[in-house]
C-alpha positions as CSV (number, residue, x, y, z in Angstrom):
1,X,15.7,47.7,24.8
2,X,16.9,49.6,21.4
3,X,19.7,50.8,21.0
4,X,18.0,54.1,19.5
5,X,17.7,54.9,23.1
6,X,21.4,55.1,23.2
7,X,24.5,57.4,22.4
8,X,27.0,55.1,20.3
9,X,30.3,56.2,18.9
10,X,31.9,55.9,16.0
11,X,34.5,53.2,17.4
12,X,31.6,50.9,18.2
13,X,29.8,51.1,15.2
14,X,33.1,50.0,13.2
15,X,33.6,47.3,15.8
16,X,30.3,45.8,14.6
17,X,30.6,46.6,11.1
18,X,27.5,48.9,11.0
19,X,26.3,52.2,10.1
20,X,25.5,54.3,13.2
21,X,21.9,54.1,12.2
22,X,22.0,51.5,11.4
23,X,22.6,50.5,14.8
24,X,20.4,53.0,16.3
25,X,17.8,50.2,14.8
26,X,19.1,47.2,16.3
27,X,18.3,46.1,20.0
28,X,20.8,45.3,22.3
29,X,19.9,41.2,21.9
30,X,19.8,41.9,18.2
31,X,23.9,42.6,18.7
32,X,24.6,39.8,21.2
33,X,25.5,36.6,20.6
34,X,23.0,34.0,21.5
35,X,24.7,32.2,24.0
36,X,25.5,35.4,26.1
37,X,22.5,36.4,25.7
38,X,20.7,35.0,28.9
39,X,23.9,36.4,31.4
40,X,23.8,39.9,29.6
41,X,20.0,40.0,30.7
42,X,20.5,39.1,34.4
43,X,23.4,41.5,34.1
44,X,20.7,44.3,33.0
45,X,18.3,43.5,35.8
46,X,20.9,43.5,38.3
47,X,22.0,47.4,37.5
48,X,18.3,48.0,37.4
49,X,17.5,46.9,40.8
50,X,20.3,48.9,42.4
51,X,23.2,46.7,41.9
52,X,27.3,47.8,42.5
53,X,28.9,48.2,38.5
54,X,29.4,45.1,36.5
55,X,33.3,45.3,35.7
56,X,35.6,43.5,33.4
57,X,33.3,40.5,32.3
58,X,33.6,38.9,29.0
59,X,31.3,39.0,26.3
60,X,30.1,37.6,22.6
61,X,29.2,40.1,20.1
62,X,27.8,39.6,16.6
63,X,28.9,41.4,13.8
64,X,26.8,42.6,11.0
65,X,28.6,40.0,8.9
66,X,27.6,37.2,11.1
67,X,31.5,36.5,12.8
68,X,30.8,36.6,16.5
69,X,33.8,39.2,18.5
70,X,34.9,39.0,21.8
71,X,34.9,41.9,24.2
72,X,36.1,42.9,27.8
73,X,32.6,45.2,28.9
74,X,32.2,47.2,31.8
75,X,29.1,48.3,32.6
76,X,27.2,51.2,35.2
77,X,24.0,52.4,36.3
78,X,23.4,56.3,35.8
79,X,21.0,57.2,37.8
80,X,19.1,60.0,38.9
81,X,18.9,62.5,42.0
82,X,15.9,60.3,43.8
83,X,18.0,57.3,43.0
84,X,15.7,56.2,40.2
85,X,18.1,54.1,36.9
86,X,18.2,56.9,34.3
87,X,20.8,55.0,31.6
88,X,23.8,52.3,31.2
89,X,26.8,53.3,30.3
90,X,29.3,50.8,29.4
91,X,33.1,50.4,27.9
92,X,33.8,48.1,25.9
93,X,37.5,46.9,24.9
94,X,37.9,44.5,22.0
95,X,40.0,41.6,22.7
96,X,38.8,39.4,19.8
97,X,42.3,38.8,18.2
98,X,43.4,38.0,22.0
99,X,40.8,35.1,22.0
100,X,41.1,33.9,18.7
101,X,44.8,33.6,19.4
102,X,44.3,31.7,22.9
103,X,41.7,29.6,20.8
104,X,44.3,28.8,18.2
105,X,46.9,27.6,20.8
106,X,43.9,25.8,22.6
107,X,43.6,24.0,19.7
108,X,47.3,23.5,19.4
109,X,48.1,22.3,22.9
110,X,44.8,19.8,22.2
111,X,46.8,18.6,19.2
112,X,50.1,17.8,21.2
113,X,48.2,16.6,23.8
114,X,46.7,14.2,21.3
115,X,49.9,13.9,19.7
116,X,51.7,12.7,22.9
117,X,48.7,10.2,23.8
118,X,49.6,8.5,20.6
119,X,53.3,8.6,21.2
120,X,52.6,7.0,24.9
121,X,50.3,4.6,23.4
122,X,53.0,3.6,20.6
123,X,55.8,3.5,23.2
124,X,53.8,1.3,25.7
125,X,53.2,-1.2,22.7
126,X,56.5,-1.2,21.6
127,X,57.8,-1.9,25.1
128,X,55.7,-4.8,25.7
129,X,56.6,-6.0,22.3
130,X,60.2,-5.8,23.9
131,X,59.4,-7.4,26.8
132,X,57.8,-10.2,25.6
133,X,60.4,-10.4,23.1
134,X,63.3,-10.3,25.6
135,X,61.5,-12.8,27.7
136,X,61.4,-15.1,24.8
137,X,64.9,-14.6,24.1
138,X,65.6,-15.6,27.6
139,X,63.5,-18.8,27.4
140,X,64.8,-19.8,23.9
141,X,68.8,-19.5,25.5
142,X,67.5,-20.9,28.6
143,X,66.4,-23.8,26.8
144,X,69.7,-24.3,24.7
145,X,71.9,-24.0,27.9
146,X,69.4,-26.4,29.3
147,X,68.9,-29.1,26.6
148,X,72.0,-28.7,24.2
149,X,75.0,-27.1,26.9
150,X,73.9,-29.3,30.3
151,X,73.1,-32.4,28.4
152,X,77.1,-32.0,26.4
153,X,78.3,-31.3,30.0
154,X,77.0,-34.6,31.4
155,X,78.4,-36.5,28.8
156,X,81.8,-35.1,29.2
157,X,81.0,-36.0,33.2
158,X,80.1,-39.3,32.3
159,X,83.1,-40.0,30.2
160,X,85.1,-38.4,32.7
161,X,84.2,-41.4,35.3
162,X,84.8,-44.0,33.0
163,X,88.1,-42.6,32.2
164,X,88.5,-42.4,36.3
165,X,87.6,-45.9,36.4
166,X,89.8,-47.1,34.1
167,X,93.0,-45.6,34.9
168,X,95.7,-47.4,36.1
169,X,98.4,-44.7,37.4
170,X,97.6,-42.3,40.0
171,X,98.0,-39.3,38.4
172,X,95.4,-40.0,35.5
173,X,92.8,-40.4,38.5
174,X,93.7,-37.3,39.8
175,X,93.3,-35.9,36.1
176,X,90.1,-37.3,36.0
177,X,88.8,-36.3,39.7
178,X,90.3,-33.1,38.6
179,X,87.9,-33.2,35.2
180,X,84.3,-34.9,37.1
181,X,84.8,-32.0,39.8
182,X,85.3,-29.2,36.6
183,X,82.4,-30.9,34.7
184,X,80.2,-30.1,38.1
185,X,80.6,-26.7,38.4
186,X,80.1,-26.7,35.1
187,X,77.1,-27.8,34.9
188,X,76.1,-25.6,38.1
189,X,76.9,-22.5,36.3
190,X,74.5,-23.1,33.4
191,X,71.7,-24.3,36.0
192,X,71.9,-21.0,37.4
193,X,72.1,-19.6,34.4
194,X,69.4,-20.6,33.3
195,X,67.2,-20.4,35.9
196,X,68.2,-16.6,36.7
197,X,67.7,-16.2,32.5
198,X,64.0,-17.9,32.4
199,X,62.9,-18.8,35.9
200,X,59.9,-21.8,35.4
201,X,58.1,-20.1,38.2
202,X,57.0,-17.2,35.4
203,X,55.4,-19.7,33.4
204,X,53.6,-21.7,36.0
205,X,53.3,-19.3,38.6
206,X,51.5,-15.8,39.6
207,X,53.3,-13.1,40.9
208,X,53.1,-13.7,44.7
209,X,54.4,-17.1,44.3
210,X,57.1,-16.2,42.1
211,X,58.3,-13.5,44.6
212,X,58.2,-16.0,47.1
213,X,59.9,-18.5,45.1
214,X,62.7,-15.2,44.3
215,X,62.6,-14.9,48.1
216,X,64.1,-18.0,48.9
217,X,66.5,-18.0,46.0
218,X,68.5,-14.8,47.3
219,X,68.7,-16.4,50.7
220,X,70.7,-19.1,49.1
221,X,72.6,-17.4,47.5
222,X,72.9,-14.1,48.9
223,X,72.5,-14.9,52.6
224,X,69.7,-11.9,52.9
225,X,66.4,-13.2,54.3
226,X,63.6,-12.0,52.6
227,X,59.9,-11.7,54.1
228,X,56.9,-11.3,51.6
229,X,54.2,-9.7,52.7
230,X,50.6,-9.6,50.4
231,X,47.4,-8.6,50.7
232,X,44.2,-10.8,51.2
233,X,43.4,-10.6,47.8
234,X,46.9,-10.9,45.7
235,X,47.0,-9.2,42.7
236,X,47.4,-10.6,38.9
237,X,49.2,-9.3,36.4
238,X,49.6,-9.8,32.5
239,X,52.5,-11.7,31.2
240,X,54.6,-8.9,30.0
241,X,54.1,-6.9,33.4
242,X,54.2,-10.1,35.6
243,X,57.9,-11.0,34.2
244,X,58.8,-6.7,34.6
245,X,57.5,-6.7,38.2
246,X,59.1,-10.4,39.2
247,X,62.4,-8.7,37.2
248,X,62.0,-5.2,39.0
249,X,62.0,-7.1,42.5
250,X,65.1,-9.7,42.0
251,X,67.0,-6.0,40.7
252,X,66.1,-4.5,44.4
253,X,66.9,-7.0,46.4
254,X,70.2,-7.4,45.1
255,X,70.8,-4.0,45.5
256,X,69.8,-4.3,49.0
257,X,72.4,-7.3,49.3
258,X,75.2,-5.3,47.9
259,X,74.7,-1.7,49.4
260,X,72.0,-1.6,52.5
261,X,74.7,-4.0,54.5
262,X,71.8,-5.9,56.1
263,X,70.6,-9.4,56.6
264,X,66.9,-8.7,56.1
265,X,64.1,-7.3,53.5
266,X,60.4,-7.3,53.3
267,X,59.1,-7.6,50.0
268,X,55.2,-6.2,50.4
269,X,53.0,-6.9,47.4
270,X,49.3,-5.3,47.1
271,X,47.0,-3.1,45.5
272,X,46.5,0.8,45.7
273,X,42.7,2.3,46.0
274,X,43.1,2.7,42.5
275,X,43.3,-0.6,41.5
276,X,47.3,-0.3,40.7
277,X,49.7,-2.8,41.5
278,X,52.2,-2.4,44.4
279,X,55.7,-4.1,44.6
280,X,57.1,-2.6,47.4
281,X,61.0,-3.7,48.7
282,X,62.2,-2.2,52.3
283,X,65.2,-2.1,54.2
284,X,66.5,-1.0,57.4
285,X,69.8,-0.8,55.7
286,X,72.7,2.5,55.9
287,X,70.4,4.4,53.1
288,X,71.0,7.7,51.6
289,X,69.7,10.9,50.7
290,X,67.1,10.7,48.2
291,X,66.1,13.9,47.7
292,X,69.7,14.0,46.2
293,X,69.2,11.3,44.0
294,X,70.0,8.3,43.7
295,X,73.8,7.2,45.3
296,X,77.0,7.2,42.8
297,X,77.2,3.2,43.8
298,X,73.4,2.5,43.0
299,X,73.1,-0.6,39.6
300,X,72.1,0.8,36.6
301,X,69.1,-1.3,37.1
302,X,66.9,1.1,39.2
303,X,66.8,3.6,36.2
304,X,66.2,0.9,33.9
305,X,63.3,0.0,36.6
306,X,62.6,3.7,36.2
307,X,61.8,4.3,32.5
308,X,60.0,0.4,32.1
309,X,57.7,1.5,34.6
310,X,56.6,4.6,33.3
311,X,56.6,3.4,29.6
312,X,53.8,0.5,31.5
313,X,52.3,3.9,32.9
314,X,53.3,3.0,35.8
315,X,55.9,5.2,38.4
316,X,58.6,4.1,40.2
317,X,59.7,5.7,44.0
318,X,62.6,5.7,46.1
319,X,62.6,7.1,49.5
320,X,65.1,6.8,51.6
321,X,67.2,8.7,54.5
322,X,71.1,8.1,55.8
323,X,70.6,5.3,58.5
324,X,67.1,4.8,58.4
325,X,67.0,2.8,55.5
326,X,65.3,2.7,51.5
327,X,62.0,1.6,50.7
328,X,61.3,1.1,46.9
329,X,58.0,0.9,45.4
330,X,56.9,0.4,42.2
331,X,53.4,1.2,40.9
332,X,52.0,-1.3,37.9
333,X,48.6,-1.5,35.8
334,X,47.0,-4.3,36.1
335,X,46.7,-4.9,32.3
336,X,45.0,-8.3,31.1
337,X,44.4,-9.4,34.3
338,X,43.8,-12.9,34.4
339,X,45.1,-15.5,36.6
340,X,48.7,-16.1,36.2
């Protein structure tokens, strides 16, 4: 089909940068751009065989300097009175600084896009660096409460009982009962600093155990019954995210101690279908209106829980409703796995 065959105006032959005969000389497919090419045609046939007008469709030109233009075509059978296709006639809007512009912030929102993948990656580094760093911090004061501060304590106990022992009046015994029983809480304190600081079960344990082990630790001292829940197959987290999701549960149980005013929890650990780790902690507790946000008397800890979990590229959820309780869950990758 040529496009001598046609009436062109002056409008389109500027739009294509030629000549109106030179134009007259080109075929339609000489005009179109290769890859439109194969629709335009079935376009064609269509009007041919008696089909309704082809509005508002897109389409590549090429102009006579080679740049390809963009155009919004509509297109319509003439035919004539027995029905038979006579001619086409078609209107054609430019919109080629419309799609170079939508091309350009394509481009641009690709760039952020890639920009922000970066800046997640970076930030999910640097946390683990932090984590791990923190978590060595902990074991390295852990360790100087443990084999410098306890091991000065006992001395000062140990003393103490001679000094008991060889007192002669009885108000230096009671000095010294008085000194023994401060040297024992003493030394209690920094156990449980120490242990709340580094727990051993992170370094010898995997996460269900741990939670298990956190389970019977707030019992003790709490007086809130914890059950843990798992699924056949526990999972296993990486170091970094194993010490966040042990942290993340001992943080929302003790916020169930201080504000659900119950006796009992379930902890539930598992996997989701995606392969993502679930720490999930549930009370029957008072709760509160989470579609509110969270409570004026919530710890700081559960948006600290918040932004560590998403910087993992993980999430962190709260649902909860006034008398019917809080369920926590937070949603981990299973980075490194390996068994802890």
């Amino acid at each position: 089909m040529r496009a001598s065959r046609a009436r062109i105006n002056a409008v389109f032959c500027r739009f294509l940068g030629y000549s109106k005969q030179e134009l007259l000389g080109k075929t339609v497919r000489d005009i179109t751009h290769p890859d439109d090419w194969d629709a335009s045609l079935k376009r064609l046939r269509q009007l041919r065989s008696g089909g309704d007008p082809i509005r508002l469709f897109e389409k590549r030109f090429r102009h006579k300097s080679g740049r390809t233009l963009w155009a919004d075509v509509s297109v319509r059978m003439v035919c004539d009175e027995r029905g038979s296709p006579r001619y086409t006639v078609g209107h054609i809007v430019d919109i080629t600084a419309r799609k170079r512009l939508e091309e350009s912030l394509a481009k641009a929102n690709d760039e952020l896009e890639q920009k922000v993948k970066e800046r997640t990656a970076r930030l999910r580094k640097l946390t683990e660096e932090l984590t791990r760093a923190e978590h060595q911090e902990r074991s390295r004061i852990a360790d100087i409460l443990h084999e410098q501060l306890q091991q000065h304590l006992c001395g000062v106990k140990f003393r103490a009982c001679h000094l008991k022992e060889d007192s002669s009046t009885p108000a230096m015994i009671g000095w010294a009962d008085r000194l023994v029983k401060d040297m024992d809480d003493a030394i209690h304190v920094t156990r449980t600093l120490t242990t709340d600081l580094h727990p051993p079960v992170l370094s010898h344990l995997g996460v269900r155990d741990a939670i298990e082990w956190l389970a019977t630790e707030v019992m003790g001292k709490m007086a809130l019954s914890v059950t843990v829940r798992t699924d056949r197959r526990a999972p296993m987290l990486s170091g970094e995210v194993k010490v966040f999701a042990f942290e993340a549960a001992r943080e929302l149980l003790l916020n169930v101690a201080k504000h659900a005013k119950v006796k009992t929890a379930v902890v539930r650990l598992g996997s989701t279908a995606k392969g993502l780790v679930r720490v999930q902690v549930k009370d029957a507790g008072v709760g509160f209106d989470s579609k509110a946000g969270l409570p004026a008397n919530s710890h700081f800890g559960l948006f600290r829980i918040q932004e560590r979990a998403e910087s993992f590229g993980g999430r962190f959820e709260v649902v909860s409703q006034p008398g019917k309780g809080t369920c926590a869950t937070l949603i981990l990758p299973r980075k490194d796995i390996h068994s802890a």
